[in-house]
N, CA, C and O atoms as CSV, one atom per row, in Angstrom:
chain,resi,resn,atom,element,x,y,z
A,1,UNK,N,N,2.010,15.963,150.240
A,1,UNK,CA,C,2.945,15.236,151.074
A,1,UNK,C,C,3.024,13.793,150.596
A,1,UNK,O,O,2.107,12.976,150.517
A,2,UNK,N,N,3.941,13.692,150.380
A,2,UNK,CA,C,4.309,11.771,149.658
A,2,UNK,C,C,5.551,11.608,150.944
A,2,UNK,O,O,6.320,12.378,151.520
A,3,UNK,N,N,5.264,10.284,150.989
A,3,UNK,CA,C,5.965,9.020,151.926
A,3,UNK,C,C,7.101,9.114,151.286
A,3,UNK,O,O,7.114,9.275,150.065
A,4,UNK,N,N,8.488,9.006,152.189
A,4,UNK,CA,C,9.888,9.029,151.754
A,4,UNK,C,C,10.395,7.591,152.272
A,4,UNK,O,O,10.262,7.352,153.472
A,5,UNK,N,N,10.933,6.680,151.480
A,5,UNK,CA,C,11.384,5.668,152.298
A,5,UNK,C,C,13.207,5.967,151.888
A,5,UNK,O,O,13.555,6.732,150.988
A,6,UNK,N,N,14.145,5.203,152.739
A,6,UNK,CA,C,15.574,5.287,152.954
A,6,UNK,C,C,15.601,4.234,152.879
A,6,UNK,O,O,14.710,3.450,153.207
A,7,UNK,N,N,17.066,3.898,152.241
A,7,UNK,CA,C,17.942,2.511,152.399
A,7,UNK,C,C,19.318,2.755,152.501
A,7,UNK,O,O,19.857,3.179,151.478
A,8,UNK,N,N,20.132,2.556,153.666
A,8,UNK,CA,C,21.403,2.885,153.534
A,8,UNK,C,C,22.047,1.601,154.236
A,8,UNK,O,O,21.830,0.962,155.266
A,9,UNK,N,N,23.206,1.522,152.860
A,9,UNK,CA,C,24.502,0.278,154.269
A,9,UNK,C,C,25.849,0.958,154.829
A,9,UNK,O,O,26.592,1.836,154.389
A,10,UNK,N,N,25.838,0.120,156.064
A,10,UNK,CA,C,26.821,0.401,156.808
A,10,UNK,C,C,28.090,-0.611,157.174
A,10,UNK,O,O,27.718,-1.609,157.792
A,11,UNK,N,N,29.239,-0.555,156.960
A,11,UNK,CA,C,29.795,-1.665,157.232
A,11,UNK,C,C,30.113,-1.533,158.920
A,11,UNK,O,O,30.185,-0.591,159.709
A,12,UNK,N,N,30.320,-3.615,159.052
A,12,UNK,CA,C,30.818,-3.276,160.816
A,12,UNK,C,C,31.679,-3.610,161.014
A,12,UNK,O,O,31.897,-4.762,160.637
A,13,UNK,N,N,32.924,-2.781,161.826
A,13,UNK,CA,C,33.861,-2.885,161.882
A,13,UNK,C,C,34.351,-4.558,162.631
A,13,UNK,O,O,33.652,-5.033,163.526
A,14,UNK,N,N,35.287,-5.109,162.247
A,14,UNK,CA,C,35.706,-6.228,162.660
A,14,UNK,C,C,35.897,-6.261,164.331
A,14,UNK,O,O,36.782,-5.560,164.820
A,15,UNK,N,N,34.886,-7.249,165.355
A,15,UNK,CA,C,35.350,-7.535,166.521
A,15,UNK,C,C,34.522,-6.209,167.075
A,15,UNK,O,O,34.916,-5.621,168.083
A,16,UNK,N,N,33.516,-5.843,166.450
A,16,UNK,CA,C,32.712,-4.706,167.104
A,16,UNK,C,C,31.131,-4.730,166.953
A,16,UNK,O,O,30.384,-3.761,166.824
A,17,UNK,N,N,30.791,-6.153,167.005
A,17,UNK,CA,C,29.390,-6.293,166.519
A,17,UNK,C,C,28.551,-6.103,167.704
A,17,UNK,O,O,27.441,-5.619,167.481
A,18,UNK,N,N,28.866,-6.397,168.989
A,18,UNK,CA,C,28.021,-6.391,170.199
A,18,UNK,C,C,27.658,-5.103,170.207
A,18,UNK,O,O,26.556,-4.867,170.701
A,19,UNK,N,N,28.440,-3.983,169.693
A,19,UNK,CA,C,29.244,-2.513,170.054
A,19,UNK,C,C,28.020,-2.247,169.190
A,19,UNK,O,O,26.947,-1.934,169.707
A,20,UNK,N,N,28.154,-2.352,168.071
A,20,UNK,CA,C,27.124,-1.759,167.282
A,20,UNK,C,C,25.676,-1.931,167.388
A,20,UNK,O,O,24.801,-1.136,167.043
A,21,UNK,N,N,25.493,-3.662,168.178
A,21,UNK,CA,C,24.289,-3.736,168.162
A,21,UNK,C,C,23.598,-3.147,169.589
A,21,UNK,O,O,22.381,-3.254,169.739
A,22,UNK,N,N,24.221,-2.684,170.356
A,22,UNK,CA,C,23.813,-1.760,171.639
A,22,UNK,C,C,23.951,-0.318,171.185
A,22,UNK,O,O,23.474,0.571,171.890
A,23,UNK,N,N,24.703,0.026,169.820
A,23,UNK,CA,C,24.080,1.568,169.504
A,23,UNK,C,C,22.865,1.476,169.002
A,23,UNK,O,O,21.890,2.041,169.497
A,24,UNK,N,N,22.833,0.607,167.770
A,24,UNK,CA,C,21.371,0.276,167.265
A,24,UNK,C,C,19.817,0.378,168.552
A,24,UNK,O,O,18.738,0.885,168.245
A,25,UNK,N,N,20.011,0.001,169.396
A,25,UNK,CA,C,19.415,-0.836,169.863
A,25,UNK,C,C,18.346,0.735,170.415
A,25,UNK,O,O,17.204,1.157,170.237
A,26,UNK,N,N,19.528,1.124,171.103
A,26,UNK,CA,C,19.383,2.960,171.868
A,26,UNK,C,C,19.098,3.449,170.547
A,26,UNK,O,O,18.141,4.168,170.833
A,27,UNK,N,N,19.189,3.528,169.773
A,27,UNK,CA,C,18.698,4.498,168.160
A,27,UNK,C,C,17.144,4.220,168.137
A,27,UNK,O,O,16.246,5.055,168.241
A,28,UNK,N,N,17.052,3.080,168.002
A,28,UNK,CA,C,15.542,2.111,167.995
A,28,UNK,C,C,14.853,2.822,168.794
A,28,UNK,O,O,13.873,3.542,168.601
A,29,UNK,N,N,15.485,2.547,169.779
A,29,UNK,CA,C,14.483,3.752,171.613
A,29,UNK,C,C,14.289,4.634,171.143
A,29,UNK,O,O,13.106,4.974,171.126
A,30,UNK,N,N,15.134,5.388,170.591
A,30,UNK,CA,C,14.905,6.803,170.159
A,30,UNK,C,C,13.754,7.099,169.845
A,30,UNK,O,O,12.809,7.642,170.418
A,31,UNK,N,N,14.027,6.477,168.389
A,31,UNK,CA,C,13.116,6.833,167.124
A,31,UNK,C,C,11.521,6.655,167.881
A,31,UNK,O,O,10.596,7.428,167.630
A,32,UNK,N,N,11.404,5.406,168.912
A,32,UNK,CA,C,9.895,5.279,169.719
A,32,UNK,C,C,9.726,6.299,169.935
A,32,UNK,O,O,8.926,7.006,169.322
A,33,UNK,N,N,10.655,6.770,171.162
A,33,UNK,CA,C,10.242,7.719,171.513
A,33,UNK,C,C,10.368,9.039,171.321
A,33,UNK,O,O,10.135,9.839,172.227
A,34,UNK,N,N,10.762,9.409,170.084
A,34,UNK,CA,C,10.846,10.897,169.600
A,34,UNK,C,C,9.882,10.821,168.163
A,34,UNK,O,O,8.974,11.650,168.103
A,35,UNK,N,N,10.006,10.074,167.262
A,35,UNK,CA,C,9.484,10.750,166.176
A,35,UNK,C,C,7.899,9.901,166.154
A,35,UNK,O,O,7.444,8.829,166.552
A,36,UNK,N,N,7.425,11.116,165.431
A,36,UNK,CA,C,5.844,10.551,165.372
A,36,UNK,C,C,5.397,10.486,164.020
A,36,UNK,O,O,4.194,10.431,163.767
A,37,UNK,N,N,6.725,10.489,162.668
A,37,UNK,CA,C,6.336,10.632,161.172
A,37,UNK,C,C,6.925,9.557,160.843
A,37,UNK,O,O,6.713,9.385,159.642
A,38,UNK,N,N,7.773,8.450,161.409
A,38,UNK,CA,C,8.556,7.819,161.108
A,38,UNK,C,C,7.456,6.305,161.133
A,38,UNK,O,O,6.785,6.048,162.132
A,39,UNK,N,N,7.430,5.264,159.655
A,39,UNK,CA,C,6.649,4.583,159.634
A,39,UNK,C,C,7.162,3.268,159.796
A,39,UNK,O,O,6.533,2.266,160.139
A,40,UNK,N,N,8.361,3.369,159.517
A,40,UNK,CA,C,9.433,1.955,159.301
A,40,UNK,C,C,10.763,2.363,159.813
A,40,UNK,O,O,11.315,3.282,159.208
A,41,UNK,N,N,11.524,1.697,161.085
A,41,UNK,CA,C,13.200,1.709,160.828
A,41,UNK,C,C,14.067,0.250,160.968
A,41,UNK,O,O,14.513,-0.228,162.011
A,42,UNK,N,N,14.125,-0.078,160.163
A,42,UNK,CA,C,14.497,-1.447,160.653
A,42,UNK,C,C,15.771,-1.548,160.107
A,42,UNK,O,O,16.012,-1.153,158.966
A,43,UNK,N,N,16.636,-2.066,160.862
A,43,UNK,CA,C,18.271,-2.815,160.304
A,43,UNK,C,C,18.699,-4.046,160.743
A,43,UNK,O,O,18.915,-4.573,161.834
A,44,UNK,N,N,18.785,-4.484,159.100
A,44,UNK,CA,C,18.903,-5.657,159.304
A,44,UNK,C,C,21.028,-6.260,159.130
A,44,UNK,O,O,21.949,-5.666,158.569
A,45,UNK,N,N,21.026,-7.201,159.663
A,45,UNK,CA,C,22.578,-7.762,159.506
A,45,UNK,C,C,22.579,-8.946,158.305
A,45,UNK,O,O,21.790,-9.755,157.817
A,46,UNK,N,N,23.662,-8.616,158.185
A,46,UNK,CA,C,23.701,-9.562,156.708
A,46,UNK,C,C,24.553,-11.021,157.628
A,46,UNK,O,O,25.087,-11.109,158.734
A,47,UNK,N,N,24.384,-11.715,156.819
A,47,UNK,CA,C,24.685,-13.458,156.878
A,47,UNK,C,C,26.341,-13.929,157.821
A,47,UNK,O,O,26.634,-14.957,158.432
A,48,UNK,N,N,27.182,-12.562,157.546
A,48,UNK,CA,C,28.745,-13.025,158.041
A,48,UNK,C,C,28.686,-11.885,159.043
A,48,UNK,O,O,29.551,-11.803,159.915
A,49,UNK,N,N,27.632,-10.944,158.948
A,49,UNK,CA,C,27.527,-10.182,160.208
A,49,UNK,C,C,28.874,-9.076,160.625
A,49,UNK,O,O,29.403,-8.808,161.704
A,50,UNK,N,N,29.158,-8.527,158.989
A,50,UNK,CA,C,29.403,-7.748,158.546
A,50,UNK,C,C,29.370,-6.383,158.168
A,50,UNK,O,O,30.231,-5.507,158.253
A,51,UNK,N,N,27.959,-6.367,157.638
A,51,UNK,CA,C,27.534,-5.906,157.293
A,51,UNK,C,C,25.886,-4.924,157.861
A,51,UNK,O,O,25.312,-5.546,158.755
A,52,UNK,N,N,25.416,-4.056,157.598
A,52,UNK,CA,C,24.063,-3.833,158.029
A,52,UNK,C,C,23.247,-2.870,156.948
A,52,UNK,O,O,23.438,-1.819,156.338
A,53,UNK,N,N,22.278,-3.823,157.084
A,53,UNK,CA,C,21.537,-2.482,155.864
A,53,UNK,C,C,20.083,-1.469,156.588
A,53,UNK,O,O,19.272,-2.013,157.337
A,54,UNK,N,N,19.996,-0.278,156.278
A,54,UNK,CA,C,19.028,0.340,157.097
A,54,UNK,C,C,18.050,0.532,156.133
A,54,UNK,O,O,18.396,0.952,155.029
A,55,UNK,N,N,16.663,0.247,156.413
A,55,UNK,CA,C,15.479,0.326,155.956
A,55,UNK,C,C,14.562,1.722,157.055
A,55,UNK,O,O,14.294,1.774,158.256
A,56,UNK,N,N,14.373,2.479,156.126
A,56,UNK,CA,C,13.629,3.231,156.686
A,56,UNK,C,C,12.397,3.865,155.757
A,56,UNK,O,O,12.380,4.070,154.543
A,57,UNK,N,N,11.166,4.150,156.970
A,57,UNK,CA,C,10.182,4.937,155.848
A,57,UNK,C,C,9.556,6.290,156.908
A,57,UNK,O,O,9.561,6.364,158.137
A,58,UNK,N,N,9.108,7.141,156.005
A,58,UNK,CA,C,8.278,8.580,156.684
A,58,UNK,C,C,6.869,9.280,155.852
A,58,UNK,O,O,6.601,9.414,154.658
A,59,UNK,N,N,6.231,9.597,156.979
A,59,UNK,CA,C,5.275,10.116,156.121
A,59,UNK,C,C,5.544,10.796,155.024
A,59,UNK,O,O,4.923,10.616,153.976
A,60,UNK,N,N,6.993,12.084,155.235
A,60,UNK,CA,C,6.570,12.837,154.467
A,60,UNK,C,C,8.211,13.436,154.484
A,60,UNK,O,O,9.144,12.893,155.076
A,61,UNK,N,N,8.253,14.161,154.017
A,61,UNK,CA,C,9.886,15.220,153.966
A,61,UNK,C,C,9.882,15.533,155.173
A,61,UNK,O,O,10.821,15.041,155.798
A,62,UNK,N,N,8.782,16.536,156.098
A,62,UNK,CA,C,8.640,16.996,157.082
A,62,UNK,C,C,9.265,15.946,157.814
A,62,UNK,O,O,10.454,16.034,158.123
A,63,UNK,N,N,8.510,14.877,158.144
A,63,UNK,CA,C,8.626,13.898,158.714
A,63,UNK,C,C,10.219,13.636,159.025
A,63,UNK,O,O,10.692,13.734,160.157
A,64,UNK,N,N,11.142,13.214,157.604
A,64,UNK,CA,C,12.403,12.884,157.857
A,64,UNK,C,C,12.978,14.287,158.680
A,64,UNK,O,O,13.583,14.080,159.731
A,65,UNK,N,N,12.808,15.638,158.242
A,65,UNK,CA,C,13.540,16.397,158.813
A,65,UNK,C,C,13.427,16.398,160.376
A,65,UNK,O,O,14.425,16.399,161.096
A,66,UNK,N,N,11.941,16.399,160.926
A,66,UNK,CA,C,12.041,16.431,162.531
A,66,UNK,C,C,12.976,14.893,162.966
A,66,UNK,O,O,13.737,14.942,163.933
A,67,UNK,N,N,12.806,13.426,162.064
A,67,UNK,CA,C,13.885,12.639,162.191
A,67,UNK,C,C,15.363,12.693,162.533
A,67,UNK,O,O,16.089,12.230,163.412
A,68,UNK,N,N,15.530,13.686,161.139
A,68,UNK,CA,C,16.959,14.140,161.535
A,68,UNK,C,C,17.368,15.170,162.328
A,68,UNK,O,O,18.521,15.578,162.472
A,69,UNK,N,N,15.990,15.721,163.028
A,69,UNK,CA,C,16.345,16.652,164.319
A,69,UNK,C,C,16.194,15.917,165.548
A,69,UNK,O,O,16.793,16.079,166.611
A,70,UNK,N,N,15.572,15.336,165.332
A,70,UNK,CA,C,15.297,14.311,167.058
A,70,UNK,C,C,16.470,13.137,167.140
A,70,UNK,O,O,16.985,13.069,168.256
A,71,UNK,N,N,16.918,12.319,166.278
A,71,UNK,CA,C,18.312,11.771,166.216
A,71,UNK,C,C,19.410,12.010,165.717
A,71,UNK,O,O,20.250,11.172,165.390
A,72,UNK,N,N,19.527,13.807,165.567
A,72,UNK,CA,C,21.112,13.767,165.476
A,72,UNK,C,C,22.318,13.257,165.888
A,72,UNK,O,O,23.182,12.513,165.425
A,73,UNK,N,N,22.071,14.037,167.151
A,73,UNK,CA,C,23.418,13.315,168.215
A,73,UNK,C,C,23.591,11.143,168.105
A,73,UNK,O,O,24.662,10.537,168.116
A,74,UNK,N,N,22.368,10.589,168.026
A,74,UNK,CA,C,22.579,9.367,167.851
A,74,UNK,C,C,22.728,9.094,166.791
A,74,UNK,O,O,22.268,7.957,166.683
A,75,UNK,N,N,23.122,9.436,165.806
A,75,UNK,CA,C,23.015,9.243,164.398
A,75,UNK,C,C,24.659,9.266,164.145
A,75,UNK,O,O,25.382,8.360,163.730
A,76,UNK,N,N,25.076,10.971,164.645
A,76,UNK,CA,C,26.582,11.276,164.848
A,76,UNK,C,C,27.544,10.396,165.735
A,76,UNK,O,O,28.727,10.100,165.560
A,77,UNK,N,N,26.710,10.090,166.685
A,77,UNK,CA,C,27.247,9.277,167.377
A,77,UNK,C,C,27.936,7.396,166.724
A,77,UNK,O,O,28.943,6.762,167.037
A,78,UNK,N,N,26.851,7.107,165.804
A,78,UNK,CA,C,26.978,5.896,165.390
A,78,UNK,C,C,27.759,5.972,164.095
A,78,UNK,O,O,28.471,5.016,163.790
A,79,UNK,N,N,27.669,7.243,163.155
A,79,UNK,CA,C,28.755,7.357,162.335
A,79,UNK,C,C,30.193,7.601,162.634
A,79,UNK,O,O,31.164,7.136,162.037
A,80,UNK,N,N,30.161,8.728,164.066
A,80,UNK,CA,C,31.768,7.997,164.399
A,80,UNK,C,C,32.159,6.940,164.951
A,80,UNK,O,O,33.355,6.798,164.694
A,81,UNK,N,N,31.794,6.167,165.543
A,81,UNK,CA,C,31.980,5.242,166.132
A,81,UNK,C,C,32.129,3.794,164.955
A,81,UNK,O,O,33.030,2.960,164.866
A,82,UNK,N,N,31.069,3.922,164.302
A,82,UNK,CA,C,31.291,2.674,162.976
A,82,UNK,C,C,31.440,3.172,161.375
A,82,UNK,O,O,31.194,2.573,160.328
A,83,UNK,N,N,31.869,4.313,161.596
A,83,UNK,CA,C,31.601,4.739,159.975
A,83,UNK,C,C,30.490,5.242,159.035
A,83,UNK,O,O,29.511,4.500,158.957
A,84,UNK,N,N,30.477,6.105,158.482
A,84,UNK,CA,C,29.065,6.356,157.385
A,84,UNK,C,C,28.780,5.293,156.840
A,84,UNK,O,O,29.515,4.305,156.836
A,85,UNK,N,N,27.269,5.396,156.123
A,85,UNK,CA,C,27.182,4.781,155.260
A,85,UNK,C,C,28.039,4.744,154.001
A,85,UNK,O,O,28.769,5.681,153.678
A,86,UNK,N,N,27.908,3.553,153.269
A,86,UNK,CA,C,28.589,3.673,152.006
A,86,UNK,C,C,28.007,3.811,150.764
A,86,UNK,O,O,28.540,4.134,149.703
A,87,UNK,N,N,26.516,3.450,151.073
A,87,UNK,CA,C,25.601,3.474,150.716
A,87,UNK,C,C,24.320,4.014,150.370
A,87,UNK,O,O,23.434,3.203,150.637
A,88,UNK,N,N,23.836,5.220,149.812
A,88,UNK,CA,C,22.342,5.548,150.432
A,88,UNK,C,C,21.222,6.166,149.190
A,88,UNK,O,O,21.410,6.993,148.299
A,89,UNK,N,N,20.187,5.491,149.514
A,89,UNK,CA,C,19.509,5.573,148.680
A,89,UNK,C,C,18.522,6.105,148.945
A,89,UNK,O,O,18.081,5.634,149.993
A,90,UNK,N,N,17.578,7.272,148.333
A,90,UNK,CA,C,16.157,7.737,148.839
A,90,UNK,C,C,15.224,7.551,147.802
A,90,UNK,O,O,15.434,8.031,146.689
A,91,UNK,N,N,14.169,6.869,148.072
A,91,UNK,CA,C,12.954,6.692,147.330
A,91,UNK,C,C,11.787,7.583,147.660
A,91,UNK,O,O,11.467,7.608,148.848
A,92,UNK,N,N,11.058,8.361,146.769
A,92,UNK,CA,C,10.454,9.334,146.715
A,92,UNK,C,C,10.875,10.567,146.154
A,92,UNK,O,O,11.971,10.606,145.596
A,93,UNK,N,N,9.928,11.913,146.245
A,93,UNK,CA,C,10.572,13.175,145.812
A,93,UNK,C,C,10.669,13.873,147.324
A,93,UNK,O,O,9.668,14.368,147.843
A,94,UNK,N,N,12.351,13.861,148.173
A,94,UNK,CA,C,12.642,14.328,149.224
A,94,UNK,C,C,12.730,15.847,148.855
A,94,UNK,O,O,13.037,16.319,147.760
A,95,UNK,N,N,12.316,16.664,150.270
A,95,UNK,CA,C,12.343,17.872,149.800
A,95,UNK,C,C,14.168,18.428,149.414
A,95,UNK,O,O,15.075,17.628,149.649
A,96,UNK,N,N,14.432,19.582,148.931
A,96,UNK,CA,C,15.628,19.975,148.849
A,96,UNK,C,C,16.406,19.884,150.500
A,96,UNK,O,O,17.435,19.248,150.730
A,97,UNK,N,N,15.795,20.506,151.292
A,97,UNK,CA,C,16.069,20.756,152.595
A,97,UNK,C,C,16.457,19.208,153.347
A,97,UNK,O,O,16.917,19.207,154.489
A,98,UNK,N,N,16.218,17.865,152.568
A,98,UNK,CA,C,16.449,16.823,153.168
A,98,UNK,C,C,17.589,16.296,152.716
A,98,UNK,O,O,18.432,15.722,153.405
A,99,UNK,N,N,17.634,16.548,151.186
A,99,UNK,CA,C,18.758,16.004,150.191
A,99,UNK,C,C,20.080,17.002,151.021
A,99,UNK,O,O,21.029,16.516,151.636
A,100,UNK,N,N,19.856,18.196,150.859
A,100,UNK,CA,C,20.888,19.055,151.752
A,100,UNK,C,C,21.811,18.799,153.153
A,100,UNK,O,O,22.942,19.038,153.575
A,101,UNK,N,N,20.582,18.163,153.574
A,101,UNK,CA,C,21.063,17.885,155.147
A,101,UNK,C,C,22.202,16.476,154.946
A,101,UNK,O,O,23.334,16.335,155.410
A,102,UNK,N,N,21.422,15.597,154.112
A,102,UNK,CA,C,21.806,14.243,154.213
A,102,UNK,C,C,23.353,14.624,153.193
A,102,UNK,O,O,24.476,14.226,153.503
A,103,UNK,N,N,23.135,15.195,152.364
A,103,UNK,CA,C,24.511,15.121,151.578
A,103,UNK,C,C,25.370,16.249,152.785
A,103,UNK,O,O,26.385,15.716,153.232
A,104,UNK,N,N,25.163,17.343,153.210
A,104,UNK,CA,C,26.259,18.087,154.556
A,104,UNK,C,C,26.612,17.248,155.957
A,104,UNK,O,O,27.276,17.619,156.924
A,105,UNK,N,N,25.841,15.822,155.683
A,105,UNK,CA,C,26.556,14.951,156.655
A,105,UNK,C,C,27.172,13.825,156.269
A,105,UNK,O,O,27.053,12.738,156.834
A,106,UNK,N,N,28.138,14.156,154.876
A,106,UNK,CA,C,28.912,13.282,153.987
A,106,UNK,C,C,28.649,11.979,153.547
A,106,UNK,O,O,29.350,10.991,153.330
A,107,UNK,N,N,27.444,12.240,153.472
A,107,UNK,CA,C,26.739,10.697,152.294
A,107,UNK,C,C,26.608,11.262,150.955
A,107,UNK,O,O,26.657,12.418,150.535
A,108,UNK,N,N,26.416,10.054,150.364
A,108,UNK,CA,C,26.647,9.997,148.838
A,108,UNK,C,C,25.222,9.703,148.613
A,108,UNK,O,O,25.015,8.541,148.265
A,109,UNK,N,N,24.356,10.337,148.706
A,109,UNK,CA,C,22.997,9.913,147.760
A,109,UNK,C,C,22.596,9.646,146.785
A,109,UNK,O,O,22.688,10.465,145.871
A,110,UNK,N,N,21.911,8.237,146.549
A,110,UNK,CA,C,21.128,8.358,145.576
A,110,UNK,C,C,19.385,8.639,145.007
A,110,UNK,O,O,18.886,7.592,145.420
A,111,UNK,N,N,18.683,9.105,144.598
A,111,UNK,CA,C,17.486,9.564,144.389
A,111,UNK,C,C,16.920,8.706,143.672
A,111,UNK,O,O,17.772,8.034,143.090
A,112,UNK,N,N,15.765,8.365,143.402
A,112,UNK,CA,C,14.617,7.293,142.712
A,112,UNK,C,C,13.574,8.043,143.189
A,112,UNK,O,O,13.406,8.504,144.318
A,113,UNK,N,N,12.874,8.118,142.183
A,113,UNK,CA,C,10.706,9.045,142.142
A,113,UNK,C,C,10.578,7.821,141.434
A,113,UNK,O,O,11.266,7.143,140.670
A,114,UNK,N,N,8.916,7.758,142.209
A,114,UNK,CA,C,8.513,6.867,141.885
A,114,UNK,C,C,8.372,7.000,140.147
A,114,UNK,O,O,8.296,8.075,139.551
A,115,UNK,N,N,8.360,5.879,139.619
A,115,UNK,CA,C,7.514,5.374,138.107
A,115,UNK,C,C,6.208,5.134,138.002
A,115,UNK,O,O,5.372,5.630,137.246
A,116,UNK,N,N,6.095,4.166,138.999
A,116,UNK,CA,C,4.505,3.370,139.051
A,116,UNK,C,C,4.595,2.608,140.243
A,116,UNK,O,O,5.704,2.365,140.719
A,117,UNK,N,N,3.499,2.182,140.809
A,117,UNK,CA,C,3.171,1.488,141.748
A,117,UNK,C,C,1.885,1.797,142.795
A,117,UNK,O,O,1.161,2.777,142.621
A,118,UNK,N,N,1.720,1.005,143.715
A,118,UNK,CA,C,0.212,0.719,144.420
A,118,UNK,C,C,-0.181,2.090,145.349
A,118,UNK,O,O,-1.242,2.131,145.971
């Protein structure tokens, strides 16, 4: 089992930032209180507040999948409402079953295994 971390951006729609940051906010709740593999979720806003980038990490593949079972509906919810990512990147070796899910909910992935590091 190896640690999966995520990075995805999202743009925000113009005159809808309060909007987004009260979905965020309920996503955040979520993730407390549903997942127990999830090590990092943080999103941050960029400078003109535009923009948002999502930082995420998990123990393990397992991990992201009960993720993406315990926040579907809020997940679906925040992609219709502001759009997919445009963005997304996974670091680690995700299982097939994760790459699957994430590309059948119309993201564009990209993959990185590690090289080296601590």
């Amino acid at each position: 089992m190896s640690k999966i971390q995520a990075s995805a951006k999202i743009r925000i729609p113009k005159g809808r930032l309060e909007e987004f940051k009260g979905a965020v906010a309920d996503y955040i709740k979520q993730v407390k209180e549903k997942d127990r593999g999830t090590l990092q979720a943080d999103w941050f806003l960029s400078s003109d507040t535009t923009e948002c980038e999502i930082r995420e990490a998990y123990k393990s593949s397992q991990a992201v999948l009960e993720h993406q079972s315990n926040l579907r509906e809020s997940i679906a919810r925040i992609f219709e409402r502001f759009g997919t990512p445009y963005s997304v990147t996974i670091y680690g070796d995700p299982s097939t079953e994760v790459l699957e899910n994430a590309r059948a909910g119309g993201l564009d992935v990209k993959v990185f295994s590690l090289l080296a590091g601590l």
